[in-house]
N, C-alpha and C positions, 0 to 999 in steps of 0.2 A: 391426571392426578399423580403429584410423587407420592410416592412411598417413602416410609420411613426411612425405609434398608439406601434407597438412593439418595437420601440427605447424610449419609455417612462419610465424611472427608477421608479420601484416601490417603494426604494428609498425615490427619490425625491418627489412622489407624496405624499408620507406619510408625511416627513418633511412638504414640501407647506401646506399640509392641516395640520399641528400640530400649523404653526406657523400663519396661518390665523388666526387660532380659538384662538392662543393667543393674537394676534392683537385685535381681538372683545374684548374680552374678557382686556383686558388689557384699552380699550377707556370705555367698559363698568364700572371697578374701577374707573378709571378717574370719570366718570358723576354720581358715585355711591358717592364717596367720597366728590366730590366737593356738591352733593344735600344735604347730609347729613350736613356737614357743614356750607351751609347755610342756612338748618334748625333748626343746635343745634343754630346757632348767632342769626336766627331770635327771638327763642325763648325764649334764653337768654336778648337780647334788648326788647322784649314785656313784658317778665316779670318784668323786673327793670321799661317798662314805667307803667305798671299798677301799680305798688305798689307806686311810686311817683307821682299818679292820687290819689292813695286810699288815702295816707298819706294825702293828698291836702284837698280830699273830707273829711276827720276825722276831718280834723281839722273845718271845719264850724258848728258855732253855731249861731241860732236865737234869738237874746234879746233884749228889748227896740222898737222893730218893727223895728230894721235892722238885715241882717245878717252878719255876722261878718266872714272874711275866714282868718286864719293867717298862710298866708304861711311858715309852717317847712323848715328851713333850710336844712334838711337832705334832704325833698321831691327831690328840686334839686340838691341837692349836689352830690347825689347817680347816677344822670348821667354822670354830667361833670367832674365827677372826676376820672372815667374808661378811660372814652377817649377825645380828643378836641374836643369834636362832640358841637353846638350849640344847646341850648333848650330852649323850648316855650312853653306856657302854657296858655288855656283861661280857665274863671270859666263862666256858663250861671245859669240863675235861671227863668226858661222856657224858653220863647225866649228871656229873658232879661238877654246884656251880661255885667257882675259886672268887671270882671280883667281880664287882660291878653292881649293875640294879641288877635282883635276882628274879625278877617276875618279868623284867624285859624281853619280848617275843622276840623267839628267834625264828626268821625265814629260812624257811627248809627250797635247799638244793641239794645238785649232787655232788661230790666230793670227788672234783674233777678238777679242783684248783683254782676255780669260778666261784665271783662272787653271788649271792642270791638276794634280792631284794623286795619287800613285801610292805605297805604301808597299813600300818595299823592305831589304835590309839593308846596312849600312855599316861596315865597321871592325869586324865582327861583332857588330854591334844594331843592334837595327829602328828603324828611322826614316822619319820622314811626309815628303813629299817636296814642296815646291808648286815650280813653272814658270809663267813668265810672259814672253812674245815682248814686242817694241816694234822697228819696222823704223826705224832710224834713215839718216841722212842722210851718207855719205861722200863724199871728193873727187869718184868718179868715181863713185858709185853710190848705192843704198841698198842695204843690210845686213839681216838680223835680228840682233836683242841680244837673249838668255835669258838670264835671270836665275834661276838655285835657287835655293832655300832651305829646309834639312832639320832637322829637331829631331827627337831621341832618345823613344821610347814608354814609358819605365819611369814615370815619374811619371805619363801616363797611364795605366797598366795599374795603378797603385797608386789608384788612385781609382778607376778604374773593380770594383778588386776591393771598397776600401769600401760602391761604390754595390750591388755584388752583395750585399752582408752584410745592406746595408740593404735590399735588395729580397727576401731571404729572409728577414727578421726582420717585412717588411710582409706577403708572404705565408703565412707562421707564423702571423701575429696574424689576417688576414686567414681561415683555416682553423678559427682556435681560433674566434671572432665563429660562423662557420659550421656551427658545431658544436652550439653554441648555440640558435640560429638553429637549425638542421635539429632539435633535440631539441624545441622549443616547437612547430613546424611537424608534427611526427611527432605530438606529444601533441593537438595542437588540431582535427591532421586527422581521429585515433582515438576522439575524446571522440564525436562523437555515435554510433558501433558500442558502445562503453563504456555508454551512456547508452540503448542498445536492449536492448544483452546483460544489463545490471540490471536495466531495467525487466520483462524476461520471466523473466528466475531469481525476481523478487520475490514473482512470482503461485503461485500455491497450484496443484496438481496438476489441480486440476477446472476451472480457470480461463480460459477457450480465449477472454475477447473478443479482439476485433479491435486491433491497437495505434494507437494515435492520435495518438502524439507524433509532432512534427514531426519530419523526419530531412530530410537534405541531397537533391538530387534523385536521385544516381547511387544514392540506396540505397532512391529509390521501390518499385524493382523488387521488393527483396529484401521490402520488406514486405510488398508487395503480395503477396508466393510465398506469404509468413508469414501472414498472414492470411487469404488461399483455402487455406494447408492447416490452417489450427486450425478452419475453421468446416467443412470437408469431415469433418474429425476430431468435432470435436463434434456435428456431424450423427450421424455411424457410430458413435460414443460413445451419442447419444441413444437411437438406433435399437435399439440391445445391450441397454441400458436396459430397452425399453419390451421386447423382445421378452422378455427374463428375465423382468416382471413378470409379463405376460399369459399367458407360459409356466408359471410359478410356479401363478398362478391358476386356469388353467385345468386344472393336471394336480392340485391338493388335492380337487376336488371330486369327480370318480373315485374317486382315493383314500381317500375316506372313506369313500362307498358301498360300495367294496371291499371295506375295512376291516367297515363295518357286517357285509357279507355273511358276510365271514369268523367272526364274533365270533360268527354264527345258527348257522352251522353246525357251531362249533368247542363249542358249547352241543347239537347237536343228534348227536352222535356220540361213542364210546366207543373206537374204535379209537384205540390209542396211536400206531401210525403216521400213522395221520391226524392225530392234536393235534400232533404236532411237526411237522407240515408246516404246517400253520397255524399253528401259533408262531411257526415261522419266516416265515410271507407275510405277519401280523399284524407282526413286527418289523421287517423291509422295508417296510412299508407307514409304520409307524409314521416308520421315517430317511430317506424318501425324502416322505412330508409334512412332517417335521421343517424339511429342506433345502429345501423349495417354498416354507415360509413363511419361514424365514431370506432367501431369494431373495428376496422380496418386503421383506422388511426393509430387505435392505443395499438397493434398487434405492430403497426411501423415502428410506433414510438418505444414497444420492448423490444426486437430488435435491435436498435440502435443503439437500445439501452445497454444491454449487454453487448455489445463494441463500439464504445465511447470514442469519439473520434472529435480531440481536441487541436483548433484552429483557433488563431487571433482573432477576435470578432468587432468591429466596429457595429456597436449597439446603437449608434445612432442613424447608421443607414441601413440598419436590420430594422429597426421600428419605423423609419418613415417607408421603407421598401413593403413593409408590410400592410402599415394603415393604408396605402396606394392599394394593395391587394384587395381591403376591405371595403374600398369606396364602391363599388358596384352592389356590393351588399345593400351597405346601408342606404345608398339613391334611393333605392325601391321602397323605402319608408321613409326617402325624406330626412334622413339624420345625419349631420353632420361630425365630423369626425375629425376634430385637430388635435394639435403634437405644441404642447405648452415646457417651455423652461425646457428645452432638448439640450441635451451637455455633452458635450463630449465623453465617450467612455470607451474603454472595449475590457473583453471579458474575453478569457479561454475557453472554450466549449464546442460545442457542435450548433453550427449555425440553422440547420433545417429544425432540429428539436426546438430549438426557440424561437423560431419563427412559428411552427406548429403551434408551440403555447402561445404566443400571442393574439395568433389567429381565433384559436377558443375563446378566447377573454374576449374580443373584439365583437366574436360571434355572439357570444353570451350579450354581453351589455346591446346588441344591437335587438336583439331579439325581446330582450327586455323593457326596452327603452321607445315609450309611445313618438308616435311619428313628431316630427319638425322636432324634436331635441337636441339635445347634442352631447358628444361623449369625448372626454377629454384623454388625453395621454400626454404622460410628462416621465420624461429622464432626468433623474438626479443623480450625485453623486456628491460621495466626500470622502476626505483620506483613508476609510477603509470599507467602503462597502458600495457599490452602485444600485439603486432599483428604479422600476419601473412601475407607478401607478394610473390604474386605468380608471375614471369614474366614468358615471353614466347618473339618468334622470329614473331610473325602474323604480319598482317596488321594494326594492333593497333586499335583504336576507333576511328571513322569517328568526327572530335571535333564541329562541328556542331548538333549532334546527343547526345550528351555526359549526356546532360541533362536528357533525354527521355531513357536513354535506358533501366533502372532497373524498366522500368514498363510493367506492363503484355503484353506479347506477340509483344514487341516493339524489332527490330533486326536494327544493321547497316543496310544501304546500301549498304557498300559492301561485304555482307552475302548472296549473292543470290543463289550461288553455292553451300553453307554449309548447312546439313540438321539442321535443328536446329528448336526448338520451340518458342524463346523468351520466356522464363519461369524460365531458368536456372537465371538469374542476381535478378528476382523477388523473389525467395525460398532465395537466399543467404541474400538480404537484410532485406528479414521476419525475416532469422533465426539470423542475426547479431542486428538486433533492437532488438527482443526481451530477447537478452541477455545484451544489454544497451550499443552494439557497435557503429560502424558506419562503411561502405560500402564504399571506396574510390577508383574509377578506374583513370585511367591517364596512358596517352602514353609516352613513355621512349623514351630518346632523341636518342639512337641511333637505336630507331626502333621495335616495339612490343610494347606489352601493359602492365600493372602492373595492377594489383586488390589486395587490401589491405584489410585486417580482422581488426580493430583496436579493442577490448576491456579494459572495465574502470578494474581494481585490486581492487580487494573487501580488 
């Protein structure tokens, strides 16, 4: 059963987390650009108001026992002529105030020659404020002279909202780039998992080497897992193997003797009850040696399986070499056995393996097939496929069953009578995939069954 947490694309998790971090990361330019901005403005409007403060404050001079301030044209000029911004300007000579608006805040610094500036509201709008002291010189004393000077924020907030538009249109773009970016970063990081995960889907069932492609370091690990559990496996693979053959072999020989004994005794006795009892340990004997050598077949046929050993094959003196093989069989019941529409062909493969498969189907339909019948085999071919169909006069395939039956030790139902292991249809369709065929049974309309070899023409 998966689990949720294992339908998680590793994937997706990586994108997700690329493009979070670009999302921060992208709000964070946003609040970086837009601060910036309105710190070069602010500093650029503090600057111009100090200097048209300084300008103000230069121009006062003490004489006659007044002082005299002549406002430079430039002082204000140099604001209002950047932007439509409105400006204001008080002069105080301590707390006595000479010019200007007299309720205009003055921002308090220290009297170090620097200017000070403070943003407040005026006339109901926000306005930048600078101050600037110079102690001047009186009849009977010295003074401090302050000097304002205030300009209006709407032109600056109008820009600075442009700069915003333009710092989210950079962070936008900035995002989209990232997205990009994180989707090539996601694909580039998953290709070598991509390029494991293929290279082990590609291998054949029996296939257990060790994998050898390079892989990045952090998936050393995972191989290394991969590779102690396919040779642990193929170890206990072998082991199953070897124990079903020598098991196989070892219990046919018994069983034959068995068989012998039974066959002296069932010759040497007239009780009816006794010959059905031997019948029956004779027919036990008989499916349970059947099945011992089937065992030893399929155990040849994996073998083989896993080291495929491909040669040119002439298919047409593979099938008659074989039905020859089969003619002894089928004598003893009588059933004739020909080789219809034989074509020329050959195939790459391993010649014993499908000779083995042939033998099955042979054996199958002979076993099936009441005496004096006859079982037919025929080679065809065309430009891109060769096969091999075998019929016979049997019972056919039960078509309820049809599905199920080319798996291990699976027999029609109406086989009950026929010694048979259910193994034979298992080895044919081992030995037919691993040649890149396919295994097609189907009952014949006027009665018997067909089994078809199809292979692809290299």
């Amino acid at each position: 059963m998966i689990t949720p947490l294992a339908q998680v694309s590793i994937r997706r998790r990586l994108l997700m987390s690329l493009l979070a971090s670009a999302a921060v990361l992208a709000v964070v330019v946003f609040f970086v650009v837009q601060s910036v901005a309105r710190q070069v403005a602010q500093e650029s409007q503090d600057n111009i108001l100090a200097a048209s403060a300084m300008a103000i404050l230069d121009s006062a001079r003490f004489s006659g026992g007044q002082l005299n301030v002549d406002l430079p044209y430039s002082a204000l000029s140099m604001l209002d002529g950047i932007t439509d911004e409105r400006v204001f300007y008080a002069i105080w000579l301590e707390k006595d105030f000479l010019s200007g608006y007299e309720n205009l805040p003055r921002a308090k610094g220290n009297s170090n020659g620097r200017a000070a500036f403070v943003s407040a509201d005026f006339l109901d709008v926000a306005v930048r404020i600078a101050t600037v002291d110079k102690r001047v010189s009186t009849d009977d004393s010295q003074k401090m002279l302050y000097v304002s000077v205030a300009q209006t924020l709407s032109g600056q907030q109008q820009t600075l909202a442009k700069i915003s538009q333009s710092a989210m249109s950079v962070g936008a773009a900035f995002f989209l780039v990232s997205v990009l970016l994180a989707a090539m970063i996601a694909r580039s990081t998953i290709r070598p998992l991509d390029r494991l995960a293929l290279s082990v889907s590609r291998r054949g069932p029996k296939d257990l080497r060790p994998v050898s492609a390079p892989v990045p370091t952090e998936m050393i690990p995972l191989v290394a897992s991969l590779n102690s559990f396919m040779k642990r496996l193929q170890r206990s693979l072998v082991r199953s193997e070897d124990f079903i053959a020598e098991a196989a072999h070892r219990v046919r020989t018994p069983l034959a003797i068995v068989r012998t004994k039974a066959e002296i005794v069932q010759r040497q006795t007239d009780d009816p009850q006794t010959l059905a009892s031997l019948g029956e340990m004779i027919h036990a004997i008989d499916v349970s040696s059947r099945t011992a050598g089937q065992l030893l077949d399929h155990a040849m046929v994996t073998f083989r399986l896993d080291h495929l050993v491909r040669v040119k094959i002439d298919l047409r003196r593979l099938v008659q070499d074989t039905v020859e093989r089969s003619r002894p069989m089928s004598e003893l019941k009588d059933i004739e056995i020909t080789i219809e529409e034989a074509q020329d062909a050959t195939l790459d493969g391993d010649p014993i393996l499908l000779q083995n498969a042939i033998l099955n189907l042979l054996d199958n339909a002979v076993k099936y097939t009441p005496s004096g019948s006859l079982v037919e085999v025929r080679l065809s071919r065309d430009d891109a496929h060769v096969w091999i169909d075998i019929n016979d006069n049997g019972p056919g395939f039960p078509e309820a069953e049809m599905k199920h039956l080319m798996g291990r030790f699976e027999r029609g139902g109406n086989t009950e009578n026929v010694v048979g292991s259910g193994l034979g249809l298992t080895i044919v369709k081992e030995v037919v995939e691993a040649h890149g065929g396919r295994l097609k049974i189907e009952n014949n309309h006027g009665g018997g069954a067909c089994v078809s070899l199809l292979f692809p023409l290299s």
